[in-house]
TORLUMDO-273945 format. One record per residue (C-alpha): residue in one letter; chain; residue number from 1; y, x, z. Coordinates in pm, 1 decimal, padded with zeros to 6 digits. Layout:
<sites>
(site a; A; NUM; (Y; X; Z))
...
</sites>
This chain:
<sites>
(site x; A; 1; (00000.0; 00000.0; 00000.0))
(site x; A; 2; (00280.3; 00277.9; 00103.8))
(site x; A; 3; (00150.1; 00484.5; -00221.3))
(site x; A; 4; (00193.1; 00155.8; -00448.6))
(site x; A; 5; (00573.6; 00154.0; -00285.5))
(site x; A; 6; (00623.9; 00500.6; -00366.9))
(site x; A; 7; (00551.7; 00471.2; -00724.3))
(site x; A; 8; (00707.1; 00157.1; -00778.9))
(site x; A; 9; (01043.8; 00297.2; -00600.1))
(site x; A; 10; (01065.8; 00067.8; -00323.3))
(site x; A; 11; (01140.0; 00328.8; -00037.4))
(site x; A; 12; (01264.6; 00047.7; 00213.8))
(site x; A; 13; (00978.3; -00119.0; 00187.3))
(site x; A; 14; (00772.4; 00209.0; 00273.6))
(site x; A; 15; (01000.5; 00252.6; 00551.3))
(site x; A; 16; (00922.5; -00088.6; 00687.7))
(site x; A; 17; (00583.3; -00035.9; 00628.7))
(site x; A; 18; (00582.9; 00237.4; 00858.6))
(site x; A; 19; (00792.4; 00090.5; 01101.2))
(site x; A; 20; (00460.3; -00224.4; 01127.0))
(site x; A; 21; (00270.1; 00060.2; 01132.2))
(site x; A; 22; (00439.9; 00201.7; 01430.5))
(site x; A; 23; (00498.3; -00079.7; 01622.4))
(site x; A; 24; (00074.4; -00255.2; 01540.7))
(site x; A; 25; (-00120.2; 00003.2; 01436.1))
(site x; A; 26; (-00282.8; 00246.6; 01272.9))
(site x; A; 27; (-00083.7; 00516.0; 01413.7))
(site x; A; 28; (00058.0; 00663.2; 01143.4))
(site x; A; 29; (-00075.0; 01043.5; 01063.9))
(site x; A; 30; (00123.5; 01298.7; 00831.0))
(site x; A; 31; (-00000.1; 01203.2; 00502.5))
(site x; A; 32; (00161.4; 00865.3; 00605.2))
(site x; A; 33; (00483.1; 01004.0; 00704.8))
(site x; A; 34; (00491.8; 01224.5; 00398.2))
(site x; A; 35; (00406.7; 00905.4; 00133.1))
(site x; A; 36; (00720.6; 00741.5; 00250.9))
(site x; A; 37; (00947.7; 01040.7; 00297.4))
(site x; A; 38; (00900.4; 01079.8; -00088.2))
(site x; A; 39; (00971.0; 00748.6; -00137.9))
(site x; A; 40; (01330.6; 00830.4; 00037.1))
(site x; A; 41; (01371.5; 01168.1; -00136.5))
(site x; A; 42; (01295.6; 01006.8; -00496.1))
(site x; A; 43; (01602.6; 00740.7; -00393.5))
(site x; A; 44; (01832.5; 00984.1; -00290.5))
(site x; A; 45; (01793.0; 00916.9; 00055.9))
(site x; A; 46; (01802.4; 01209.2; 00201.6))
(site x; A; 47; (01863.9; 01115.4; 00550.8))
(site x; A; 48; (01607.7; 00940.7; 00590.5))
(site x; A; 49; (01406.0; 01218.4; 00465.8))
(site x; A; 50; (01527.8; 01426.3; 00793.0))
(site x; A; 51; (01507.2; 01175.6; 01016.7))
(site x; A; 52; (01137.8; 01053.1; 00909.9))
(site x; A; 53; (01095.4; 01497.0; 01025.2))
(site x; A; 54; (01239.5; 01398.9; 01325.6))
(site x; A; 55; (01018.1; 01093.6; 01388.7))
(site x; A; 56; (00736.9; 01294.4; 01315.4))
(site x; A; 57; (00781.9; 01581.7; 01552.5))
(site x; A; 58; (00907.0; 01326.5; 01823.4))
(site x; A; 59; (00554.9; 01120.1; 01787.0))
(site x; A; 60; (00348.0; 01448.4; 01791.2))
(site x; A; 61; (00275.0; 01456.2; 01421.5))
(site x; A; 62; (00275.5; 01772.0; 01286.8))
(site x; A; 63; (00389.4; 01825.5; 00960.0))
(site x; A; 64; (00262.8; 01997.6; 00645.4))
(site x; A; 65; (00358.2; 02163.1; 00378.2))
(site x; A; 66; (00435.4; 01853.1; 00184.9))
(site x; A; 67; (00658.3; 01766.4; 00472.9))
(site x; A; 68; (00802.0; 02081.9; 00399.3))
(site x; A; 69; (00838.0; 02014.5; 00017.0))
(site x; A; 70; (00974.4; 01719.4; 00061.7))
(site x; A; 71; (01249.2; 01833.5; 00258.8))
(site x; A; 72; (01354.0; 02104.8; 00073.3))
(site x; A; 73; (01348.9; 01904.3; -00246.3))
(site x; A; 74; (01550.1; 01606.2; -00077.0))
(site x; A; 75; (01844.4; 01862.1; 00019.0))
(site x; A; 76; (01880.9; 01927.8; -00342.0))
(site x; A; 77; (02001.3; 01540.0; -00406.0))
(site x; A; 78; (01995.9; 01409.6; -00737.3))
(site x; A; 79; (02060.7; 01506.2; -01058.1))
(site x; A; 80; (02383.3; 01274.6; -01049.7))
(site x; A; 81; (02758.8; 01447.5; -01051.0))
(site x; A; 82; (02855.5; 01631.1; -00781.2))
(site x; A; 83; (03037.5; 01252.1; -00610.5))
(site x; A; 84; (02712.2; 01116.9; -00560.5))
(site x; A; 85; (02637.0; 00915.0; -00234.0))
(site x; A; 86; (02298.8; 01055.3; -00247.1))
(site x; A; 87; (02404.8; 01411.8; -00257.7))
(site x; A; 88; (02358.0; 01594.5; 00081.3))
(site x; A; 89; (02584.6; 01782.5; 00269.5))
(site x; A; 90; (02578.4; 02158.3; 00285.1))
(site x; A; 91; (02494.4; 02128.2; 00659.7))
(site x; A; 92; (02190.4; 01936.9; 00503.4))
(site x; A; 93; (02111.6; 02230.2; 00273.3))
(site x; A; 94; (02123.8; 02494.6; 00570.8))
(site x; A; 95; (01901.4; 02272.1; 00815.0))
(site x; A; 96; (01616.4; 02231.7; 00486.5))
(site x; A; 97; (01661.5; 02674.5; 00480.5))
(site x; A; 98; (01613.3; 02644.9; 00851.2))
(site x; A; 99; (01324.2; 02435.7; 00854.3))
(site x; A; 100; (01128.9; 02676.6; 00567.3))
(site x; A; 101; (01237.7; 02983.4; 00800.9))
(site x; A; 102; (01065.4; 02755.5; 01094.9))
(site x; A; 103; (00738.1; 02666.5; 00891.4))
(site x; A; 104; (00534.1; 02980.0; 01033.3))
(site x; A; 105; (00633.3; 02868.0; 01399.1))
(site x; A; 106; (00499.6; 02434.1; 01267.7))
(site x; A; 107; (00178.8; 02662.3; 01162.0))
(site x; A; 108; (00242.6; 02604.3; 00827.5))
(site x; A; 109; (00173.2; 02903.8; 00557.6))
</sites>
């Protein structure tokens, strides 16, 4: 279901998704986390993107490489002009080169 929502763009319906999942059960695992933090990152939403990270470290999820991905590529924006809403910030851009520099410490490789 989150995967169908990915591909067919609807990232606020993965995010509610995951909310349900949250809140009823299954607990959600990384793979879950990372299917809708593409979702966000393929809108634009970028902020979401971070704070699905935080969500995930808060909840004792740890993430993966995809997480990782994911990140990275979100702090890049779109491929709009440069007075995009969905473009991040450059604070954005140094917390994604701060998370890669922390990926040994996550146990990622």
């Amino acid at each position: 279901l989150l995967s169908s929502a990915d591909v067919e763009g609807r990232w606020l319906r993965s995010l509610q998704l995951l909310l349900d999942a949250q809140l009823w059960g299954p607990r959600p695992d990384a793979v879950t986390y990372n299917v809708v933090a593409r979702a966000c990152s393929r809108a634009s939403r970028w902020k979401h993107v971070f704070d699905l990270s935080q969500q995930m470290l808060s909840r004792h999820t740890r993430p993966s490489v995809v997480t990782l991905n994911t990140l990275v590529a979100s702090s890049f924006g779109n491929d709009n002009d440069n007075d995009s809403p969905g473009r991040p910030t450059p604070l954005a851009w140094r917390r994604s080169l701060q998370l890669a520099a922390n990926a040994r410490f996550l146990g990622l490789q």
